[in-house]
N, C-alpha and C positions, 0 to 999 in steps of 0.2 A: 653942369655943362648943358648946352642947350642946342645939340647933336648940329645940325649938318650947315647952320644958321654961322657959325664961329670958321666953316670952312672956305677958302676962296674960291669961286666959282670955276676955275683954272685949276684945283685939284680933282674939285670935285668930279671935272670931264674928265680927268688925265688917270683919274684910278677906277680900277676894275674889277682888283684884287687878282687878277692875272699872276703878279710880283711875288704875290703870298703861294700862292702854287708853285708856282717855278721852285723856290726853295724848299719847299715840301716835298718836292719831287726830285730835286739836287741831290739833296741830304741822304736817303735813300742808299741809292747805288753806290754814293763814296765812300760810308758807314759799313754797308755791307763788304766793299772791297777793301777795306780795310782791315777791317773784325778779322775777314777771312785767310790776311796774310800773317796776322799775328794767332791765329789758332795755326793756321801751316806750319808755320816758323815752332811754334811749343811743338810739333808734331815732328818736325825733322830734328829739330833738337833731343826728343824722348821727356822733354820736362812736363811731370805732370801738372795735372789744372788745380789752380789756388782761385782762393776766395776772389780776388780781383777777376779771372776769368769768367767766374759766377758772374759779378757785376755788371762784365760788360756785358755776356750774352744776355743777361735782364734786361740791360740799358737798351740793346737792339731791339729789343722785343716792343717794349716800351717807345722807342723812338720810331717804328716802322705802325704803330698804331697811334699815335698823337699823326704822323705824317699823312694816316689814312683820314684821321678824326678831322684836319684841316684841309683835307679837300674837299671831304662830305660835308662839311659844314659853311663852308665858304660861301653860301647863297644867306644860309641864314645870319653870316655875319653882317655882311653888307648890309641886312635887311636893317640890321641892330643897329647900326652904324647910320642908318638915314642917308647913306651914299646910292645915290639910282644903279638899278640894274643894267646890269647889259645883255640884251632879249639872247643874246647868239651866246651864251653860257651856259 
């Protein structure tokens, strides 16, 4: 591949990496509000925590730091990607 040269110049202004944020940041709160009604729900019901429980609260853990990992990193994708910056980021 021969990075930013194969792109059309009409994407190349129209992306930012704005997009990839957004979703990084979506995922977040919906994951949390969710997790959080199905531990409620095992909690009013009395049923203890099985393996699957485990899973998920890993999987939060793990998804709330990949979500960090792509925000922080988000300049130097771009960099990678040979897509111009945008100075107000």
């Amino acid at each position: 591949m021969s990075g930013s040269s194969s792109l059309s110049p009409e994407y190349v202004s129209a992306y930012s990496g704005k997009q990839l944020i957004a979703v990084a940041v979506a995922f977040v709160p919906i994951i949390l509000i969710f997790v959080s009604l199905r531990f409620y729900s095992r909690h009013l019901s009395g049923t203890k925590w099985g393996l699957d429980d485990y899973l998920i609260l890993a999987s939060v853990i793990l998804q709330i730091g990949d979500s960090a990992a792509t925000i922080c990193t988000k300049r130097s994708l771009l960099l990678a990607s040979g897509l111009p910056q945008d100075p107000k980021d």
